[in-house]
RODO-2510 file (C-alpha; in nm, 4 decimals, decimal comma):
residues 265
     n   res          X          Y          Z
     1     x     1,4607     1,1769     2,9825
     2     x     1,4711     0,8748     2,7741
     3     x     1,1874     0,6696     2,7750
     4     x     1,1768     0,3433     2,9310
     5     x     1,1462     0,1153     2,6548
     6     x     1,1082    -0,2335     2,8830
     7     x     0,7296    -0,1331     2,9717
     8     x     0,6297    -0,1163     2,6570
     9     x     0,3247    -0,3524     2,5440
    10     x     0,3919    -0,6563     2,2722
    11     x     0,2376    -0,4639     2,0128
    12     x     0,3726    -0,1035     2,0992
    13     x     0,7557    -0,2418     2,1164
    14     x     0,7036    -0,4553     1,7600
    15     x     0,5932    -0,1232     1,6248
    16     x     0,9396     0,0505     1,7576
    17     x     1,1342    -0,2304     1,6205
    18     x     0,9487    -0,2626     1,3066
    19     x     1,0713     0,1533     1,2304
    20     x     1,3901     0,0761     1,3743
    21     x     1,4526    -0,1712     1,1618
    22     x     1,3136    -0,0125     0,8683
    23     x     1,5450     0,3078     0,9025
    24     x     1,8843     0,0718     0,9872
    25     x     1,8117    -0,1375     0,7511
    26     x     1,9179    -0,4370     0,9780
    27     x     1,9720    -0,5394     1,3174
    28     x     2,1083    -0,7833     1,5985
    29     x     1,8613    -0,9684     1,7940
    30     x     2,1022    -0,8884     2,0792
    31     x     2,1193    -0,5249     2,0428
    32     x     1,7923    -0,5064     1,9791
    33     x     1,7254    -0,7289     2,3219
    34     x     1,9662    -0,4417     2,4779
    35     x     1,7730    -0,1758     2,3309
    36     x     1,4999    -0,2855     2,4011
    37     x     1,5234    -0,3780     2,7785
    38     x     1,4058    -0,7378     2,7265
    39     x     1,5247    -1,0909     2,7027
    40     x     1,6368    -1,2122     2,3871
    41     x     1,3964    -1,4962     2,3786
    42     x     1,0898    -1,2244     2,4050
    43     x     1,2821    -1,0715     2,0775
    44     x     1,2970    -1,3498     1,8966
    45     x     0,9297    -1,3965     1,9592
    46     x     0,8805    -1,0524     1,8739
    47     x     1,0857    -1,1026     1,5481
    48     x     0,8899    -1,4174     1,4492
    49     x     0,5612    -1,2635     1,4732
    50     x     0,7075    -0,9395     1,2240
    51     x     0,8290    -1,2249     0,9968
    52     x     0,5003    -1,3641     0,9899
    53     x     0,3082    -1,0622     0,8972
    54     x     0,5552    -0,9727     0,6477
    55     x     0,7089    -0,6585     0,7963
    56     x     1,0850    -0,8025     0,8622
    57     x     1,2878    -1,0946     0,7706
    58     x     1,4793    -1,2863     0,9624
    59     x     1,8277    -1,3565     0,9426
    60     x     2,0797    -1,5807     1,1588
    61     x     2,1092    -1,3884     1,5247
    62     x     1,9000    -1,0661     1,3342
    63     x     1,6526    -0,9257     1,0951
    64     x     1,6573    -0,7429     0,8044
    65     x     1,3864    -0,4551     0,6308
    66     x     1,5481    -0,5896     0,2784
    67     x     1,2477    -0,7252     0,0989
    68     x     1,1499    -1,0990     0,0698
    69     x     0,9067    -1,3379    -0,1619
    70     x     0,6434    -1,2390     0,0291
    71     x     0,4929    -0,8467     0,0287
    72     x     0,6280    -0,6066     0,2876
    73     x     0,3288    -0,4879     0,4654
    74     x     0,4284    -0,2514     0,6574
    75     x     0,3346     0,1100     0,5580
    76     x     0,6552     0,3088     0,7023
    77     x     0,8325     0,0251     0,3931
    78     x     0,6233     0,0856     0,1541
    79     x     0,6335     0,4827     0,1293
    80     x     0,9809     0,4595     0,1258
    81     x     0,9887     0,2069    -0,1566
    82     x     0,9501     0,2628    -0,5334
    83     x     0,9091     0,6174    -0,4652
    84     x     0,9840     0,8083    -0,7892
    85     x     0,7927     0,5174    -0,9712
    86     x     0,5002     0,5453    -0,7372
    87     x     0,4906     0,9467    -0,7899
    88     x     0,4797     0,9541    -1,1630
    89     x     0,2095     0,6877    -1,1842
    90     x     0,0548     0,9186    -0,9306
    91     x     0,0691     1,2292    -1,1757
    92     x    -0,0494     0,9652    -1,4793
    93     x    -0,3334     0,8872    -1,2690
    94     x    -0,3961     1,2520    -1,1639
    95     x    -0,4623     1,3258    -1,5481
    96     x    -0,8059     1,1180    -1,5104
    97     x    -0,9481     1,3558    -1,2638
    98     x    -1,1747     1,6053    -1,3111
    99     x    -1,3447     1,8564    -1,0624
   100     x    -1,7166     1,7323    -0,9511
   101     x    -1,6006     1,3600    -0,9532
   102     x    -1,5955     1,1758    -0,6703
   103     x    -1,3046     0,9119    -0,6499
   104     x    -1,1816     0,6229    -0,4366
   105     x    -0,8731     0,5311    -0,3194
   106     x    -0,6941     0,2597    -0,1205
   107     x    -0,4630     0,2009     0,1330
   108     x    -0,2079     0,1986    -0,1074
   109     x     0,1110     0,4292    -0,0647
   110     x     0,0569     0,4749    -0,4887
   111     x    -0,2895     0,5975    -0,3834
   112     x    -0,0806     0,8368    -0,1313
   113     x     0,0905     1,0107    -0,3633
   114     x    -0,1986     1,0568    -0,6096
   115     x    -0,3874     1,2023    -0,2721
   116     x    -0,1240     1,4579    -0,2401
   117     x    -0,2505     1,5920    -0,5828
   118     x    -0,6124     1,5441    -0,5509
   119     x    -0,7062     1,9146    -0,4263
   120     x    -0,6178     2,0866    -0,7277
   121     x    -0,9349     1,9551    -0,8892
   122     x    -1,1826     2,1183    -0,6234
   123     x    -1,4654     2,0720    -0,5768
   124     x    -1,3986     1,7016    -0,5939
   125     x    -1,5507     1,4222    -0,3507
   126     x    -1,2705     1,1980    -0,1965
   127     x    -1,3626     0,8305    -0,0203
   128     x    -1,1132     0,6638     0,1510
   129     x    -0,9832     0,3790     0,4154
   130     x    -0,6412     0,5320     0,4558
   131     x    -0,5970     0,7183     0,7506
   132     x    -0,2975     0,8756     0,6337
   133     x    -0,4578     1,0045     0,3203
   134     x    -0,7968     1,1415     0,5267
   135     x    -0,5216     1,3238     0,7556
   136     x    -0,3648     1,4672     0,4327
   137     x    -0,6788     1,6154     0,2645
   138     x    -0,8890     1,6652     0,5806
   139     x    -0,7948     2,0612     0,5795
   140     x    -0,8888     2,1165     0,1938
   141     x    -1,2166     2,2830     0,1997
   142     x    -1,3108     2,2113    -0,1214
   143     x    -1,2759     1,8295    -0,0923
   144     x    -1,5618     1,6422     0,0047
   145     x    -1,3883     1,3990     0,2333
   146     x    -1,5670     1,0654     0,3176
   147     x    -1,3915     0,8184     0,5162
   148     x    -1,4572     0,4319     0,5274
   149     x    -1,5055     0,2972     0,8927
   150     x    -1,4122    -0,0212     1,0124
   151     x    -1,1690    -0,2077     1,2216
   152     x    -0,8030    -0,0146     1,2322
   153     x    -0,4879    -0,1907     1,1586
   154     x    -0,1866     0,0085     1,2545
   155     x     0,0468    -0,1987     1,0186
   156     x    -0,1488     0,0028     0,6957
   157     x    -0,2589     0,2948     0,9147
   158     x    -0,6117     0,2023     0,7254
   159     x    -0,9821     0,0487     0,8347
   160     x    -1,0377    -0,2900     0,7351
   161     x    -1,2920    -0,5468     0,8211
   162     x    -1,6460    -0,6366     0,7518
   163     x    -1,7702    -0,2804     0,8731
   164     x    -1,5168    -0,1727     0,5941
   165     x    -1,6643    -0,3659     0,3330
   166     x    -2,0142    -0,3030     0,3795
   167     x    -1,9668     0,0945     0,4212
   168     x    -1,7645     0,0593     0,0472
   169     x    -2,0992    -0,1350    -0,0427
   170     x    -2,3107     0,1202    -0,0347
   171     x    -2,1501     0,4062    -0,2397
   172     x    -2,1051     0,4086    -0,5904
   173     x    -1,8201     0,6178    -0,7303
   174     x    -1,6957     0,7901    -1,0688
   175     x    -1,3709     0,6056    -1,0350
   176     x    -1,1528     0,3748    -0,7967
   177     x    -0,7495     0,3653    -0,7963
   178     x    -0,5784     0,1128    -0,6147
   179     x    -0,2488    -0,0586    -0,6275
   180     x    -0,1975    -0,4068    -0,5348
   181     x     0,1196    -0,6594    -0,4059
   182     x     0,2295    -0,8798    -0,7429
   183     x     0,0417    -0,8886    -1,1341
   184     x     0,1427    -1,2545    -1,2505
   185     x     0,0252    -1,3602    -1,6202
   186     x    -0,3421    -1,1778    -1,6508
   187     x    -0,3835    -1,1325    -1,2777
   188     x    -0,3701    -0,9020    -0,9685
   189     x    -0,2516    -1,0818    -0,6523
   190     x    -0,2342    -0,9437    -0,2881
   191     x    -0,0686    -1,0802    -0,0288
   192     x    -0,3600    -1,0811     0,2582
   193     x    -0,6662    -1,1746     0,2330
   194     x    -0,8712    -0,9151     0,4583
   195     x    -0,7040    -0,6455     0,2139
   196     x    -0,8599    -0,8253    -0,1008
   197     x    -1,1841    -0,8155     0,0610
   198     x    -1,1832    -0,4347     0,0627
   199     x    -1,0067    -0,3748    -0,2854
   200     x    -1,2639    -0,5792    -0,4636
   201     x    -1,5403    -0,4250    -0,2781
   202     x    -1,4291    -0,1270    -0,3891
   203     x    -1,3922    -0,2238    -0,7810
   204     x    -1,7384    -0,3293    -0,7290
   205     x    -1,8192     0,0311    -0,6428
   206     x    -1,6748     0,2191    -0,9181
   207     x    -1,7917     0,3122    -1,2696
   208     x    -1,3757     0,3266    -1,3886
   209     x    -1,1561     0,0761    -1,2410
   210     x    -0,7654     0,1864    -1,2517
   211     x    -0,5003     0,0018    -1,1554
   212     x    -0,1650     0,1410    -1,0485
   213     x     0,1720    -0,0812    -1,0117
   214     x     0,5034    -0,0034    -1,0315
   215     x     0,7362    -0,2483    -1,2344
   216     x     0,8977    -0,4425    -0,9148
   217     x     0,5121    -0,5865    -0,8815
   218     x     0,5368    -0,7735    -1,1793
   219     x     0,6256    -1,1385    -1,1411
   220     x     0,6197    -1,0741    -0,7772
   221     x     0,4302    -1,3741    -0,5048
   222     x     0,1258    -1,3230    -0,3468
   223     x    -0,1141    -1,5502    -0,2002
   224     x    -0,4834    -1,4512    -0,2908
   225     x    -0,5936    -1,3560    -0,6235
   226     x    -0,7384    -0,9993    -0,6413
   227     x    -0,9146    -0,9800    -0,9515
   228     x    -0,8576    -1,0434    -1,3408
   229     x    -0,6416    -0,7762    -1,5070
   230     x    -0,9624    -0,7613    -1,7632
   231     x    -1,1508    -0,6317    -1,4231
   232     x    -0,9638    -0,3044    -1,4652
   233     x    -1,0603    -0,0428    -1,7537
   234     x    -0,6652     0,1082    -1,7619
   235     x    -0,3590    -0,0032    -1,6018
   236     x    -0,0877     0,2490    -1,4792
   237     x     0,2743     0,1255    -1,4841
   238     x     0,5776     0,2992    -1,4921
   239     x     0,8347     0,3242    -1,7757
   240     x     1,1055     0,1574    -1,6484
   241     x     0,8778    -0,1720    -1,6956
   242     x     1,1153    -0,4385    -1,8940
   243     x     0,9567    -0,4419    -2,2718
   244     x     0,8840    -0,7911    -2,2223
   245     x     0,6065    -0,6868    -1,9551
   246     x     0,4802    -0,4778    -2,2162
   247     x     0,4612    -0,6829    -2,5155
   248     x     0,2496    -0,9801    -2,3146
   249     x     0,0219    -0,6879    -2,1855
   250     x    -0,0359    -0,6371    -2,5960
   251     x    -0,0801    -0,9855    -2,6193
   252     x    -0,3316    -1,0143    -2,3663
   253     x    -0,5588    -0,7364    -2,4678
   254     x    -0,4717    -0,5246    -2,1141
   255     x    -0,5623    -0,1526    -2,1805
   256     x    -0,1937    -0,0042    -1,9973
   257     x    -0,0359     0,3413    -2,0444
   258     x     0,3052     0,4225    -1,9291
   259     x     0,3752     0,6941    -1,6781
   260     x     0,7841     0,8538    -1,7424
   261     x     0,9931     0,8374    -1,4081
   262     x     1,1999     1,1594    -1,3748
   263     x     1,5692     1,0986    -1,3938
   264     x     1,7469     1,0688    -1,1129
   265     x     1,9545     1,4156    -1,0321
***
């Protein structure tokens, strides 16, 4: 028996639409109205408030998952974007680990895929906000998991918030990853501000700072600035990056290495 979706909560029904969106790719505001057992004005309210964190975009009488200026927050979005980018900076970035360090990562679906490769350098200490990533190495024995508390936020499965911040604050690490929205000239921008607070906290608490972006990040808006690309002691991009990107990296002094995307098959 079907469930009925017109007693579902503000929050719990943007959630459904948000993944139904995401896996049609588009849809009505009347079908979802329909689908959704509501009226359409309580949809268009609905869609509004996805628009405004980012998730969807809006289009006459519908919304869209197709990216826009601003970063798509959502995390169901982000795994599925960039993937075979995302999984060879992932292996780059794997080459940096050795067993006995103890490494950050962030919420970052980037940071994902490098999780997914973390256990074959046990015994290795792991600290992380990601939810997603703690459920992913929580049954490897020989991974010291520690897992940064805080305030959750469904829309990046992670912990956030001052509680976040301050339990980063007091840990000091071998080396941090993280990924970020947009680079623009000889900085990293994010598009939210409560997810900068937590990145740079994390920088802070790291004796190697690595950066990991995927080419579509380049040139891309974002509101806050997360840190100077100088903040970071290597930068991990993939090879499909246009030599243009390259060449002003040279220019500016960025340490960068390239990470080779498997061919399609």
């Amino acid at each position: 028996m079907s469930q009925d979706k017109s007693q579902l909560g503000p929050a719990q029904r943007r959630r459904e639409i948000s993944d139904h969106v995401l896996t049609e790719g588009s849809a009505s505001a009347a079908d979802l109205a329909e689908r959704f057992g509501v009226s359409p004005m309580t949809i268009y309210r609905d869609i509004d408030e996805l628009e405004r964190e980012g998730v969807l975009r809006k289009f006459r009488g519908g919304v869209t998952a197709q990216p826009s200026g601003v970063f798509e927050s959502n995390v169901a979005y982000r795994k599925k974007s960039m993937r075979p980018e995302k999984e060879a900076i992932a292996a780059k970035a794997a080459t940096l680990v050795e067993p006995g360090m103890s490494v950050m990562i962030d919420d970052s679906t980037t940071a994902l895929e490098l999780a997914r490769l973390l256990p074959r350098f046990e015994p290795l200490t792991v600290v992380t906000n990601f939810l997603e990533a703690l459920n992913l190495l929580s049954g490897e024995r020989g991974v010291h998991l520690m897992a940064l508390g805080g305030d959750y936020d469904p829309l990046h499965d992670s912990f956030l918030g001052v509680p976040c911040v301050e339990a980063v604050e007091a840990l000091r690490v071998d080396v941090c990853f993280v990924s970020t929205s947009s680079v623009v000239g000889d900085h990293a921008f994010h598009q939210e501000q409560r997810i900068v607070a937590v990145k740079r906290a994390m920088l802070a608490a790291a004796g190697r700072k690595v950066l990991m972006i995927d080419h579509s990040k380049i040139g891309r808006t974002a509101l806050y600035r997360l840190a100077p690309l100088s903040t970071f002691d290597l930068v991990l991009i993939d090879d499909r990056t246009p030599p243009d990107v390259l060449r002003s990296l040279d220019e500016r002094g960025v340490p960068y290495e390239t990470a080779p995307v498997r061919a399609s098959a």
